[in-house]
C-alpha positions as CSV (number, residue, x, y, z in Angstrom):
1,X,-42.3,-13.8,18.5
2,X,-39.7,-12.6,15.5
3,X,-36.4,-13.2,16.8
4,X,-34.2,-10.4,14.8
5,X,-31.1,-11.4,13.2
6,X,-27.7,-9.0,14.4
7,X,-26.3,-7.8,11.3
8,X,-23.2,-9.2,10.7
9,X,-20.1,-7.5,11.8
10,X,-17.5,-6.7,9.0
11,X,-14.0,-8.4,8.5
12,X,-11.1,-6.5,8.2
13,X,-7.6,-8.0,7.1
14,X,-5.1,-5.9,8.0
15,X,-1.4,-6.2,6.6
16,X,1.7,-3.8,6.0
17,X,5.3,-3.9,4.8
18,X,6.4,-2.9,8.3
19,X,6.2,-6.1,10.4
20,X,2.9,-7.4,12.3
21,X,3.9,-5.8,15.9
22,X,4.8,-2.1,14.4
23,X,2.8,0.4,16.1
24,X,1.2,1.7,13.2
25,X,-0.5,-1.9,12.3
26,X,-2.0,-2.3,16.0
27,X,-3.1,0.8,16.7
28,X,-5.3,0.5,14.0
29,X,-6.3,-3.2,14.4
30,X,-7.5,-1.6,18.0
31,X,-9.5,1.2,16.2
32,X,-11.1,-0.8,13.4
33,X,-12.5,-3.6,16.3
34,X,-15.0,-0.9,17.4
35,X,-17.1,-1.6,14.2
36,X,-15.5,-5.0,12.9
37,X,-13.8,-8.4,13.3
38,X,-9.9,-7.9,12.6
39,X,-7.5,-9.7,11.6
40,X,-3.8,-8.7,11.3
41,X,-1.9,-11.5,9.2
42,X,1.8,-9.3,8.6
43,X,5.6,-9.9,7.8
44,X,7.3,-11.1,10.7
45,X,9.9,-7.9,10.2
46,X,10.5,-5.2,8.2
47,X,10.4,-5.9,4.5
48,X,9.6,-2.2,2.7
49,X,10.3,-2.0,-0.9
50,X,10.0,-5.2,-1.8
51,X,7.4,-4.8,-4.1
52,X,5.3,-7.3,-4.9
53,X,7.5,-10.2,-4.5
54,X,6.4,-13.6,-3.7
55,X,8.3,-16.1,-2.1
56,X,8.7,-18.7,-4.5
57,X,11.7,-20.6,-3.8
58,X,11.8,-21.6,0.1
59,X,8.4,-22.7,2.0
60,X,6.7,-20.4,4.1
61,X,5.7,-20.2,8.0
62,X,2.5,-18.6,9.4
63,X,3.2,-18.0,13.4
64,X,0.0,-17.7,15.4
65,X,0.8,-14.5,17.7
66,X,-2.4,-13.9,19.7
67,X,-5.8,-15.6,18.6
68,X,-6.2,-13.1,15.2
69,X,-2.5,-12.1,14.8
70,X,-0.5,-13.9,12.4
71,X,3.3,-13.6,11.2
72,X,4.7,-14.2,8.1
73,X,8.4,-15.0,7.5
74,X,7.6,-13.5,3.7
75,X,6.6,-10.4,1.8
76,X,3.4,-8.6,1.9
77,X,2.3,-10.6,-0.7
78,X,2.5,-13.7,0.6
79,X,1.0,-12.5,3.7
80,X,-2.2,-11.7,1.3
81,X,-2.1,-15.2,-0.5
82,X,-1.6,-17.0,3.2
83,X,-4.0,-15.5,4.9
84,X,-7.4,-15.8,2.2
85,X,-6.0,-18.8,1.2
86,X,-5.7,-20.7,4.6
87,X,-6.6,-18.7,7.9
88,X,-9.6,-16.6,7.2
89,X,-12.7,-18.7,6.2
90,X,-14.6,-16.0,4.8
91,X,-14.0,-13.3,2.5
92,X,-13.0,-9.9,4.3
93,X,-15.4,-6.9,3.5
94,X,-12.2,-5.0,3.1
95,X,-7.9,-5.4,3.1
96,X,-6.0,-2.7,5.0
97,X,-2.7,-2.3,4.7
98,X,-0.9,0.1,6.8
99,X,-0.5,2.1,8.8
100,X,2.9,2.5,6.9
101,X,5.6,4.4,8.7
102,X,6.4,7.5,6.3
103,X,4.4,8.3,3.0
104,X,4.2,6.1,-0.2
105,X,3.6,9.5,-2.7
106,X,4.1,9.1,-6.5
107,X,4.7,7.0,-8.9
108,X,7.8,5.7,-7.9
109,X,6.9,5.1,-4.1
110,X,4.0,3.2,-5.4
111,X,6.1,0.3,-7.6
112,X,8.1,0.0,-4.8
113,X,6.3,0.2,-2.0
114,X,5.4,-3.2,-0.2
115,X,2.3,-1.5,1.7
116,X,0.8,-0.3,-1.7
117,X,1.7,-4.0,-3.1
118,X,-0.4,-5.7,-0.5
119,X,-3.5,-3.9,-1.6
120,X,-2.8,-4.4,-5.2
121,X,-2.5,-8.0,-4.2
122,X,-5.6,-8.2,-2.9
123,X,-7.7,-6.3,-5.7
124,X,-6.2,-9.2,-7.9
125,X,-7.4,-11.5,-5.2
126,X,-11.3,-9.3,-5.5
127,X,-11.2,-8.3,-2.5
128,X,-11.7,-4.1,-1.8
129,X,-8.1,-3.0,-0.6
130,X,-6.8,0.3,0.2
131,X,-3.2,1.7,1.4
132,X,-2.7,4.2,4.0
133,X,1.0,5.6,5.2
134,X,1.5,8.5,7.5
135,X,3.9,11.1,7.5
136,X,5.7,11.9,10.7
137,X,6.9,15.1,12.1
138,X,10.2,16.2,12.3
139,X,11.5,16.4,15.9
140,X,14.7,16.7,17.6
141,X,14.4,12.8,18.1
142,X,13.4,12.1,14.8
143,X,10.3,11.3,13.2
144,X,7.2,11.5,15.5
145,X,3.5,9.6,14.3
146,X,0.5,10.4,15.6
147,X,-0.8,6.5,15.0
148,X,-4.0,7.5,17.4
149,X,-5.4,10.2,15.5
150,X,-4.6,8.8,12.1
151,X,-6.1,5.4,12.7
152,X,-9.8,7.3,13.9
153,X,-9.2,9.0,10.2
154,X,-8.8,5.7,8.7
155,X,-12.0,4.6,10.5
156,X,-13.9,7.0,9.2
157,X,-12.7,6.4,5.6
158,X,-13.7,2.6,5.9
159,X,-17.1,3.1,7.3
160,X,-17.4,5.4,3.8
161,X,-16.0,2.9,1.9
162,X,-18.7,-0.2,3.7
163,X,-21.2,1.9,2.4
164,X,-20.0,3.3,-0.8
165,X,-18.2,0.6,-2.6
166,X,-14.8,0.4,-4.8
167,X,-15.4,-0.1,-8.5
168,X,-13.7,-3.4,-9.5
169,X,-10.5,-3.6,-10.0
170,X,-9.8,-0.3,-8.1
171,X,-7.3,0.2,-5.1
172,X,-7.0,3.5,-3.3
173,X,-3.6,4.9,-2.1
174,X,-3.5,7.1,1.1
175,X,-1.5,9.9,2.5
176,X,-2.2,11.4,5.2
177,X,0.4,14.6,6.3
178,X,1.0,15.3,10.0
179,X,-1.6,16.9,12.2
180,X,-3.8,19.0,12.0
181,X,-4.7,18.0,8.7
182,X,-6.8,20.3,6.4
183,X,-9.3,18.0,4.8
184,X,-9.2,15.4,2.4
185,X,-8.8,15.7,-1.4
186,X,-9.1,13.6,-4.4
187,X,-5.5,13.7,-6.4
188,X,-3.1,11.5,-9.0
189,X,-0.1,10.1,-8.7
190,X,2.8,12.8,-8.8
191,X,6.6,12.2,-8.9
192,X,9.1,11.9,-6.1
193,X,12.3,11.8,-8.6
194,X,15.3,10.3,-6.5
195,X,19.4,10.4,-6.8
196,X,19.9,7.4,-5.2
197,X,22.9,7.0,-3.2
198,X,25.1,4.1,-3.3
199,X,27.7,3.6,-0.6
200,X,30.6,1.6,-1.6
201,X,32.6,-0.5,1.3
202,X,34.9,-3.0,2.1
203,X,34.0,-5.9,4.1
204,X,36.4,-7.2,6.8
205,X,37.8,-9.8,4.4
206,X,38.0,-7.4,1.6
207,X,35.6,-7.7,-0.1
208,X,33.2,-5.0,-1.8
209,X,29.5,-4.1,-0.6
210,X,27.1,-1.9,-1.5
211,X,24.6,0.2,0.2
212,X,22.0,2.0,-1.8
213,X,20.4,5.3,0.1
214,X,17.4,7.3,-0.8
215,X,19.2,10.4,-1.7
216,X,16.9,13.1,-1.3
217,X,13.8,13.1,-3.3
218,X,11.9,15.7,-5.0
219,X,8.4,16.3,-5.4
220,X,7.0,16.9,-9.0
221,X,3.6,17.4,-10.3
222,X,0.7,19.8,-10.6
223,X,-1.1,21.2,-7.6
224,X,-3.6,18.6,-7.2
225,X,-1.1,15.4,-7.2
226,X,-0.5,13.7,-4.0
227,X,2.8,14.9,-3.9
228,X,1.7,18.1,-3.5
229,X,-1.5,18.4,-1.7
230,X,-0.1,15.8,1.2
231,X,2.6,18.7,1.0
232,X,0.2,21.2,2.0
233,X,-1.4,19.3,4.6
234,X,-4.2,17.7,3.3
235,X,-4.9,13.7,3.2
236,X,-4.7,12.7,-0.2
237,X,-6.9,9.7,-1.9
238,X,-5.7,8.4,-5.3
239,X,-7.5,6.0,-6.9
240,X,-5.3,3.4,-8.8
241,X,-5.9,0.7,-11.5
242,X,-5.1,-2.6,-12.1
243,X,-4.5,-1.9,-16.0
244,X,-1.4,-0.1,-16.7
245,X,-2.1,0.1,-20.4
246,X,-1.7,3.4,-21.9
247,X,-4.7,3.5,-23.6
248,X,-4.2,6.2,-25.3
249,X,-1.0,5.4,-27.5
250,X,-2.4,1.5,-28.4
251,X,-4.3,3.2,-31.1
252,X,-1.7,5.7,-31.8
253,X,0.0,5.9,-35.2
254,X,3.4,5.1,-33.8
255,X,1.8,1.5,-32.8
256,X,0.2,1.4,-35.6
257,X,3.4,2.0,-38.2
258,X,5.4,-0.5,-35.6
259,X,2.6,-3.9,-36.2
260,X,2.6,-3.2,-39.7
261,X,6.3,-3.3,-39.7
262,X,6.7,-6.5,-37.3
263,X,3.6,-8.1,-39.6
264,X,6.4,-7.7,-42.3
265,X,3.9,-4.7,-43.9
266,X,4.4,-1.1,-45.3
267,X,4.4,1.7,-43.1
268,X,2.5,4.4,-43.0
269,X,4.4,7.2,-45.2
């Protein structure tokens, strides 16, 4: 008698730039246990925008929470080094990070953002990483999410993305609007072009402070950008790069005319 082998389950790390017990993060660690083994390895608080700093000057702590639930006193990041470097013993079939709370759209959401750094980290790291924030409705008490229905979209993307895999070297950035969402579509990066605001105070002692606001951001780019298609309603998926080179000015006579001159050669006339 052949005994079959069960296939083996797939391993999902999950991280996010929100903290390991926002809602977002484990409503989706719920979801993605129907098809997989999870495990959530997160900043221990709130550390958006930070990019993709690493914490190189103070050690770092790794707090069990629950038997796969880690928390990191660092930055997204970190969370991705700790986490394949010490908790999981295999590699994860794929790194999740998100659900953010609000959208990372555009060029300049995506350097800053901590939730798009995490999955950058990991494609360094080879392992097949995607970002996924939600936008919340506007209600009289704020921002409303509807984690439920966005982590069973997210679902559905990673059992694609088992199948189907990521090129190397290839990181997807998701949107996904409020619902009822129309579909999903394929876009680049846009612009969100800010006026920051910065706050000037005084301290009780006297002393000046700053505080730097968002301002209020506008959305630039063709129709089929993520600025503007998440804008319609639609969930947008934009494939991003490791390799920021812009290819197409390396070969470009204004390069060119600029080694010669740093060579100590003749321009072009």
């Amino acid at each position: 008698m052949t005994i079959k082998k069960q296939p083996r389950k797939p391993l999902f790390l999950l991280t996010n730039d929100d903290g390991y017990n926002s809602p977002g993060i484990t409503i989706l660690a719920e979801e993605l246990k129907k098809i997989g083994q999870v495990y959530v390895v997160a900043p221990d608080r709130e550390r958006s925008s930070i990019s993709m700093a690493l914490t190189l000057r103070r050690p770092l702590r790794a707090e069990k929470i629950s038997r796969q639930v880690y928390a990191v006193d660092g930055t997204p990041a970190d969370c991705v080094y700790i986490a394949l470097q010490h908790i999981l013993r295999q590699k994860p079939d794929l790194l999740i990070s998100g659900l953010n709370l609000g959208p990372n759209l555009g060029c300049q959401d995506v350097a800053y953002s901590g939730t798009v750094a995490a999955a950058l980290q990991g494609t360094f790291m080879g392992i097949p990483s995607i970002a996924v924030s939600l936008v919340g409705r506007n209600n009289s008490n704020g921002q409303k999410y509807d984690f439920v229905q966005a982590a069973s979209l997210v679902r559905n993307i990673v059992e694609v993305l088992l199948r189907k895999k990521l090129p190397p070297k290839t990181y997807l950035n998701i949107n996904i609007p409020p619902f009822p969402v129309r579909g999903v579509k394929i876009t680049k990066l846009g612009e969100k072009r800010y006026s920051p605001e910065l706050i000037k105070k005084k301290d009780p002692r006297g002393k000046t402070y700053f505080w730097i606001g968002v301002g209020h951001p506008r959305a630039v780019g063709p129709a089929d950008s993520d600025v503007k298609v998440v804008d319609k309603g639609w969930v947008s998926i934009t494939p991003l790069h490791i390799d920021r080179t812009n290819h197409q000015l390396v070969k470009s006579q204004l390069f060119s005319d600029l080694q010669r001159l740093l060579n100590g050669e003749s321009s072009s006339p």
